[in-house]
C-alpha positions as a Markdown table, in Angstrom:
| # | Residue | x | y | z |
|---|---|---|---|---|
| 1 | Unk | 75.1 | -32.4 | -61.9 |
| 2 | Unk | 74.1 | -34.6 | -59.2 |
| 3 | Unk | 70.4 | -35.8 | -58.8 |
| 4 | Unk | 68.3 | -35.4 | -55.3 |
| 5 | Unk | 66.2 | -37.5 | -54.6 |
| 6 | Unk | 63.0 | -35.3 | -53.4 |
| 7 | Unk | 61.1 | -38.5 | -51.3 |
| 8 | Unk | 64.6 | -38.8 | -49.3 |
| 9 | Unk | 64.6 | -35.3 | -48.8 |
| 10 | Unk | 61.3 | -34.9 | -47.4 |
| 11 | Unk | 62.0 | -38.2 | -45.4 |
| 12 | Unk | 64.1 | -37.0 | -43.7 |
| 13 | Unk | 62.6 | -33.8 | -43.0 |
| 14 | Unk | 59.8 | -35.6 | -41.3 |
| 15 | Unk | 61.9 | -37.7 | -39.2 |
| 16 | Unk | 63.7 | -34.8 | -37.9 |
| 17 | Unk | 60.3 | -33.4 | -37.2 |
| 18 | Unk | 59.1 | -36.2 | -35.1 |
| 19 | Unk | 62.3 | -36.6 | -33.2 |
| 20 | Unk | 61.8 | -32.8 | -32.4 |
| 21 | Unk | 58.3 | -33.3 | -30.9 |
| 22 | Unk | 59.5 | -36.0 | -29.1 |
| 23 | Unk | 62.7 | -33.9 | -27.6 |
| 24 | Unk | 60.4 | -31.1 | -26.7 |
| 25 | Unk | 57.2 | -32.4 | -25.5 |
| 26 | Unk | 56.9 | -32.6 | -21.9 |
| 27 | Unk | 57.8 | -36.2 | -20.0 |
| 28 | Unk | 55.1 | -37.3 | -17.5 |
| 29 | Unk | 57.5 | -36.1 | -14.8 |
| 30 | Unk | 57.6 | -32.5 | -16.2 |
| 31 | Unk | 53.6 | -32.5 | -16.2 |
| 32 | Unk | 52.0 | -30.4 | -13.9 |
| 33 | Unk | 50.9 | -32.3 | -10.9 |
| 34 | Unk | 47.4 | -33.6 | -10.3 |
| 35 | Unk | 45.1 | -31.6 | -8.4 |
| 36 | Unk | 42.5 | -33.4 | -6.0 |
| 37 | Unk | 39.6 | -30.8 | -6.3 |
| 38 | Unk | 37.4 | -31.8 | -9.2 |
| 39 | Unk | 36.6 | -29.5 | -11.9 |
| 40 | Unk | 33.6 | -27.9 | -13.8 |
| 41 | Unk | 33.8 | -26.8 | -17.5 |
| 42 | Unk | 32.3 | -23.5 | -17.7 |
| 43 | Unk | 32.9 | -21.7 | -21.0 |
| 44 | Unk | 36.5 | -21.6 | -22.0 |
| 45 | Unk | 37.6 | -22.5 | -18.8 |
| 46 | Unk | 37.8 | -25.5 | -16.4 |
| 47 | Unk | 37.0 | -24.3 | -13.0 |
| 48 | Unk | 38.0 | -26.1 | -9.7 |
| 49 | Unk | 34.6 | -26.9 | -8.4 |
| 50 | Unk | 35.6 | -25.9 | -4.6 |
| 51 | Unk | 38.2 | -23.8 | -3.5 |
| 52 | Unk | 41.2 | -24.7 | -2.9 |
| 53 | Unk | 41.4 | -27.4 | 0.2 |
| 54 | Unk | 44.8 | -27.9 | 2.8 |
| 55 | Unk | 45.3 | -31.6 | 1.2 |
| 56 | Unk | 46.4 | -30.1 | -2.4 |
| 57 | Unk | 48.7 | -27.3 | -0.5 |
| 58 | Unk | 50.1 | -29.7 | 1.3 |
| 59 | Unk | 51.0 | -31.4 | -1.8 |
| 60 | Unk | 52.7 | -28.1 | -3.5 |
| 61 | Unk | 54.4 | -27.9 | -0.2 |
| 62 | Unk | 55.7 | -31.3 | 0.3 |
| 63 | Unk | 57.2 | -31.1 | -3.4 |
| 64 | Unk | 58.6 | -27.5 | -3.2 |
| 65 | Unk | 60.0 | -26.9 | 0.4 |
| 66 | Unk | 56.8 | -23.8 | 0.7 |
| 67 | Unk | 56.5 | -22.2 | 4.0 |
| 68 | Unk | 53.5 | -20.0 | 3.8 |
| 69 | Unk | 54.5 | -16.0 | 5.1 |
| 70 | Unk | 52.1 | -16.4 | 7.9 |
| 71 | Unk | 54.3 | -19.4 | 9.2 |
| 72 | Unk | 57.5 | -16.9 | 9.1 |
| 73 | Unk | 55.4 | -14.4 | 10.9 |
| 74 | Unk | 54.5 | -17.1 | 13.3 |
| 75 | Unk | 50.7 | -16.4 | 12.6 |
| 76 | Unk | 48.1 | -15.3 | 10.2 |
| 77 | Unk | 45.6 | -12.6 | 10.7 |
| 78 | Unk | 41.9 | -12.2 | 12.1 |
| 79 | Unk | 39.7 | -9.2 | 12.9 |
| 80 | Unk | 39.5 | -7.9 | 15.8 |
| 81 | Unk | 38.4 | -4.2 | 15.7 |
| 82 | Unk | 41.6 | -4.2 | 13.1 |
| 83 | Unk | 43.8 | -6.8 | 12.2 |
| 84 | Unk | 45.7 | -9.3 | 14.5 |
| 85 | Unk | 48.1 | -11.8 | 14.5 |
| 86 | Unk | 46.8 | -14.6 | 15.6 |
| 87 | Unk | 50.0 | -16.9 | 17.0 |
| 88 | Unk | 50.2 | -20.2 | 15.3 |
| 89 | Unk | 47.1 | -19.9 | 12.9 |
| 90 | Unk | 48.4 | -20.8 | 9.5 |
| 91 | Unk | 46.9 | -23.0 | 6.6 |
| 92 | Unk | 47.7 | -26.1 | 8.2 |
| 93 | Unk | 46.3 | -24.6 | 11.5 |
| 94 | Unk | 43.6 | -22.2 | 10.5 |
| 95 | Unk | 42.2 | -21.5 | 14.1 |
| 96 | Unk | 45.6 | -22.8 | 15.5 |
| 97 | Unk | 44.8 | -26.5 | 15.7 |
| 98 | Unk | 45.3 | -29.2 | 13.1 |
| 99 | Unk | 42.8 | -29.0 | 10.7 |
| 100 | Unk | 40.9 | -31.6 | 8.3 |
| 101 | Unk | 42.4 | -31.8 | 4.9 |
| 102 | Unk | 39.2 | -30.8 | 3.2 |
| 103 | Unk | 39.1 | -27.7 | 4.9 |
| 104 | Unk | 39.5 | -24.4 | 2.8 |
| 105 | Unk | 43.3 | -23.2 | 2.7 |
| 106 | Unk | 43.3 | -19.9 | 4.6 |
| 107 | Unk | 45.8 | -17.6 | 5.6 |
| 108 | Unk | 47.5 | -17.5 | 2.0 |
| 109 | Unk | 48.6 | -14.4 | 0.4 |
| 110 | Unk | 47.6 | -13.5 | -3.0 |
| 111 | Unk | 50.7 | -14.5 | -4.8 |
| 112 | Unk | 51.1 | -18.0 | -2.6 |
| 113 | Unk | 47.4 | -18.7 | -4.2 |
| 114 | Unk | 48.7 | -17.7 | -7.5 |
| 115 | Unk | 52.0 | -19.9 | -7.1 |
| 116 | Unk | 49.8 | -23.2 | -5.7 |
| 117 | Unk | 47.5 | -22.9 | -8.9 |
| 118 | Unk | 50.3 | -22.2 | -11.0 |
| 119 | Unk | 51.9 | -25.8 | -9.6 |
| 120 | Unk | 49.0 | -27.6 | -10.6 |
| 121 | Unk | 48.5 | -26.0 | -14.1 |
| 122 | Unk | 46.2 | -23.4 | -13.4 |
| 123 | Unk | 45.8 | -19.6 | -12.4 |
| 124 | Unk | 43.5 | -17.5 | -10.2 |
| 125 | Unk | 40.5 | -16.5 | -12.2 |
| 126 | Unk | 40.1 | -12.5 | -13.1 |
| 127 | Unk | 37.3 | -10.9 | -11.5 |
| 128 | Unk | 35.3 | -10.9 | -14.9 |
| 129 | Unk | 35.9 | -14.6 | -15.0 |
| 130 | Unk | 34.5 | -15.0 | -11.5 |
| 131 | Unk | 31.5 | -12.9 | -12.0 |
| 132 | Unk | 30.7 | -14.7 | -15.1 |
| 133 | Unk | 31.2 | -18.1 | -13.6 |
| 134 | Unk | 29.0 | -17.0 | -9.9 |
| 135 | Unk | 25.8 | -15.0 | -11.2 |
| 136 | Unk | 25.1 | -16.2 | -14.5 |
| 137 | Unk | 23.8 | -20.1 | -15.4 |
| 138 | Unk | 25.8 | -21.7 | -18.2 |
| 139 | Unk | 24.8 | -25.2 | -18.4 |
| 140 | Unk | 23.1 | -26.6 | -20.8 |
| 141 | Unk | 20.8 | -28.5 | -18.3 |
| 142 | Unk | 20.9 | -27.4 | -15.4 |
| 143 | Unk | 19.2 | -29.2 | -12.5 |
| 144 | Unk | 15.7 | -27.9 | -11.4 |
| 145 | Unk | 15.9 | -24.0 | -10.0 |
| 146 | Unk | 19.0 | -23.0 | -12.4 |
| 147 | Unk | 17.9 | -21.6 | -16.2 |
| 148 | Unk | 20.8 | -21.4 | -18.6 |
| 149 | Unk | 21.0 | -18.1 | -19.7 |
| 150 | Unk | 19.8 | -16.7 | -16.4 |
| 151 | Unk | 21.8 | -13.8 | -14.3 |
| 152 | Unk | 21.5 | -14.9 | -10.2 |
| 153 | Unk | 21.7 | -12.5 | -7.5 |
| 154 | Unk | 23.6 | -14.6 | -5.5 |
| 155 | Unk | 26.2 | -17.0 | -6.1 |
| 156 | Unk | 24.1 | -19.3 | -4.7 |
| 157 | Unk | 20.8 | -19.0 | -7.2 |
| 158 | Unk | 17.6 | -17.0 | -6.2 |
| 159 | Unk | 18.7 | -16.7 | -2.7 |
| 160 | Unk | 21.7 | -17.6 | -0.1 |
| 161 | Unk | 21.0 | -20.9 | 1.4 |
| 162 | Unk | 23.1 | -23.3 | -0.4 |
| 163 | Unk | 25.9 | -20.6 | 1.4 |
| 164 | Unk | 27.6 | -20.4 | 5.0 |
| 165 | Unk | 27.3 | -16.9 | 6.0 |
| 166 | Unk | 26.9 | -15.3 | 9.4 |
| 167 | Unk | 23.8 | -15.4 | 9.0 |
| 168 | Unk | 20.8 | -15.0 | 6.9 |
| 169 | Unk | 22.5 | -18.2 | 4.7 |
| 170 | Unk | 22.3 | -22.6 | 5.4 |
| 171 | Unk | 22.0 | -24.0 | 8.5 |
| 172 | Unk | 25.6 | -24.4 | 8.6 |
| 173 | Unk | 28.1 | -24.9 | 11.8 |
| 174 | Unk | 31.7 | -23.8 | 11.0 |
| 175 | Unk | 34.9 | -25.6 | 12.2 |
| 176 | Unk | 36.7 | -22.9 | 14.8 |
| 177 | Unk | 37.1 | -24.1 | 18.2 |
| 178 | Unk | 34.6 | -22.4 | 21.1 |
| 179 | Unk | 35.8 | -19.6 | 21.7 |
| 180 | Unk | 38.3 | -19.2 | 19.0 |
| 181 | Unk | 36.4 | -16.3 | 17.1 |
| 182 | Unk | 34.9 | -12.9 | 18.3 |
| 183 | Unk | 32.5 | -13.5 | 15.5 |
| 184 | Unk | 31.0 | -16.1 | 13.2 |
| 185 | Unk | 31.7 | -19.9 | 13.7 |
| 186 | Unk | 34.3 | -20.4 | 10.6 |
| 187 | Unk | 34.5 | -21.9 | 7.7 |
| 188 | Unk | 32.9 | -25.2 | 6.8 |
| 189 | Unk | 34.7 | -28.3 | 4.8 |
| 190 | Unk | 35.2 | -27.5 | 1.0 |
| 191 | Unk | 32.1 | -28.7 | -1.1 |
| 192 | Unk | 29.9 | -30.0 | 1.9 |
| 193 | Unk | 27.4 | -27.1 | 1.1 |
| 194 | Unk | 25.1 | -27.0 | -1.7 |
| 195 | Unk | 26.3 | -26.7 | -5.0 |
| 196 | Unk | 25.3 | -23.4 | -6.3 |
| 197 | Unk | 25.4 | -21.2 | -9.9 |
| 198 | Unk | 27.0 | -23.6 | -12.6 |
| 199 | Unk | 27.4 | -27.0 | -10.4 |
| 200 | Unk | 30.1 | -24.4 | -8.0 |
| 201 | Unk | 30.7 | -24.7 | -4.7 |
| 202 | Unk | 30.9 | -21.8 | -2.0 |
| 203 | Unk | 31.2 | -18.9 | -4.7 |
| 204 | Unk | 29.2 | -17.2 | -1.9 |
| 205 | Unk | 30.2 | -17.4 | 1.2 |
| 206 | Unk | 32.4 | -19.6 | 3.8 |
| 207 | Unk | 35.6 | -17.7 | 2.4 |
| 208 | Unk | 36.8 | -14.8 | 0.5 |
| 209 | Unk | 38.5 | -15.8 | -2.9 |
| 210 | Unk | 41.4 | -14.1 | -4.8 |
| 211 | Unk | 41.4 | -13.2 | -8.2 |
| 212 | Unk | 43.9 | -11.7 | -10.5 |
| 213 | Unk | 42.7 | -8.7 | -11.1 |
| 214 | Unk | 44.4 | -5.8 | -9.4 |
| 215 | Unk | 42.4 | -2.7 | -7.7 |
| 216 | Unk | 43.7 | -0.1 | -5.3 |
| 217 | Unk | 47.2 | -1.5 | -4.9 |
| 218 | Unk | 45.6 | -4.5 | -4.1 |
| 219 | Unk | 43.7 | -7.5 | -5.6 |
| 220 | Unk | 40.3 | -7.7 | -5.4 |
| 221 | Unk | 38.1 | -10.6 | -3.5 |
| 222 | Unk | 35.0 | -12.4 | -4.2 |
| 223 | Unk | 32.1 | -14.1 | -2.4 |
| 224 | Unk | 32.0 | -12.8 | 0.6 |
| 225 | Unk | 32.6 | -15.2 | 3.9 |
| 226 | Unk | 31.1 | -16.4 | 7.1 |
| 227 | Unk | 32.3 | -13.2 | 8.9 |
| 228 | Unk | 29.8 | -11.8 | 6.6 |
| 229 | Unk | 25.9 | -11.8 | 5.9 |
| 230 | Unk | 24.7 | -12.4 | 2.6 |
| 231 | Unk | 24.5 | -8.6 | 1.0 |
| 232 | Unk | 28.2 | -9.0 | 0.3 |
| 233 | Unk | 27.9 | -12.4 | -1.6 |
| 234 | Unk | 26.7 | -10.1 | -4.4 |
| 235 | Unk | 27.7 | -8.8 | -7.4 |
| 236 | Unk | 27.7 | -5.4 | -6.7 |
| 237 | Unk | 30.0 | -5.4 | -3.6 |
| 238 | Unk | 33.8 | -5.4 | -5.1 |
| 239 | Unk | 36.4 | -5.7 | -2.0 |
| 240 | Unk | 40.1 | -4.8 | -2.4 |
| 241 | Unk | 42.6 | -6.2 | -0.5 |
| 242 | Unk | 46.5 | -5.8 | 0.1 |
| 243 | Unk | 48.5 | -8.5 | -2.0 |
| 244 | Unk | 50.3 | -9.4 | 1.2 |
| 245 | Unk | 47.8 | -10.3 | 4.0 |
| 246 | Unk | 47.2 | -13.6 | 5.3 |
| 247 | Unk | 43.6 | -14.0 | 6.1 |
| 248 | Unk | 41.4 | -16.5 | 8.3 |
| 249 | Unk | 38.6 | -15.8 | 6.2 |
| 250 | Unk | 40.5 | -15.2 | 2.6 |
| 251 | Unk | 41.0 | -18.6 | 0.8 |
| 252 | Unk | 40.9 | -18.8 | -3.3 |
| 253 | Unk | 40.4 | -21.5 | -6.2 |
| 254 | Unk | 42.1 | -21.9 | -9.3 |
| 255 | Unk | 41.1 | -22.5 | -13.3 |
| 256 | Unk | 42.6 | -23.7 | -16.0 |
| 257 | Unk | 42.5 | -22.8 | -20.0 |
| 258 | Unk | 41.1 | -25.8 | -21.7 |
């Protein structure tokens, strides 16, 4: 009977094993794209520290064709005792002029935030998520006000004035034109607030976020916005909103596992 030789064997084994690694991990052009927005480690997770700005959707929509549905519609929406289409507001134009590209990206739907995160290697946070990473302080040394270990009423600490609200919130001056609004002043630019609850930006007001987590046949929204005052920044106030609007004041962030 024929001998094996067990160390060939097992060589060979493990040279087919490399060769398979190298077939199947993922080239550098196959790796999710880089995000600008820099990120917080908060638990399990890796949280984008503001929300999501125009300059990284205009990224996921120079490399994948994306018009947004409020483009199609030839507008997003605003408030005006209901909702209206407001012609030619879209994320690149949230009050219907060319915006800065560190602006919040408004006027997104819920599953065009979850398809922009998902292009940069991330996902919409669920609602616990959110909560968790808003009201309650998880670094382990926190600058002076924040306690680790401490539950906030606000997203912003102790009170709302690291926030942009309508008012009651900073002394901040949002970006929409004169005249553009029936109500508030807009949002201001992604992270030129005060950092709030874990090193985060704007968990409390400037705009609405979406989550992942589905309520009333729709998906619910965080934070609050400068259409608001303060009282809706808080925990307690859980807003549901249809999957398919395109808001002025509804923008989102994204997080990663890792």
């Amino acid at each position: 009977m024929k001998k094996f030789d067990i160390t060939a064997i097992l060589f060979g084994l493990l040279l087919s094993a490399v060769a398979l690694y190298f077939m199947l991990k993922p080239s550098a052009s196959q790796a999710a794209p880089s995000s600008s927005i820099a990120t917080v480690q908060i638990g399990n997770l890796a949280w984008d520290q503001t929300e999501m700005t125009i300059a990284d959707v205009k990224g996921f929509a120079n490399a994948t064709g994306f018009t947004s549905q409020a483009e199609k519609n030839g507008g997003g929406l605003s408030y005006q005792a209901g909702f209206v289409k407001k012609a030619g507001w879209t994320w690149k134009t949230p009050y219907g002029v060319p915006a800065n590209d560190a602006e919040p990206a408004v006027h997104l739907n819920q599953k065009e935030a979850e398809s922009i995160c998902r292009y940069y290697g991330k996902r919409l946070p669920t609602e616990g998520e959110w909560i968790s990473a808003a009201f309650l302080e998880q670094r382990a040394n926190p600058p002076a006000g924040y306690i680790k270990g401490q539950r906030y009423p606000f997203p912003g600490g102790s009170n709302p004035s690291p926030s942009h609200c309508l008012s009651g919130c900073g002394d901040y001056k949002g970006l929409a034109p004169a005249g553009a609004l029936n109500r508030g002043t807009g949002h201001v630019i992604a992270g030129s607030t005060k950092p709030g609850v874990n090193g985060l930006y704007d968990m409390g007001g400037n705009v609405w976020e979406w989550t992942a987590t589905e309520k009333n046949g729709g998906y619910i929204t965080r934070g609050a916005s400068w259409w608001y005052g303060p009282d809706r920044q808080q925990e307690s106030d859980v807003e549901s909103k249809l999957a398919e609007i395109g808001v002025v004041y509804i923008g989102f962030r994204c997080v990663s596992d890792k």
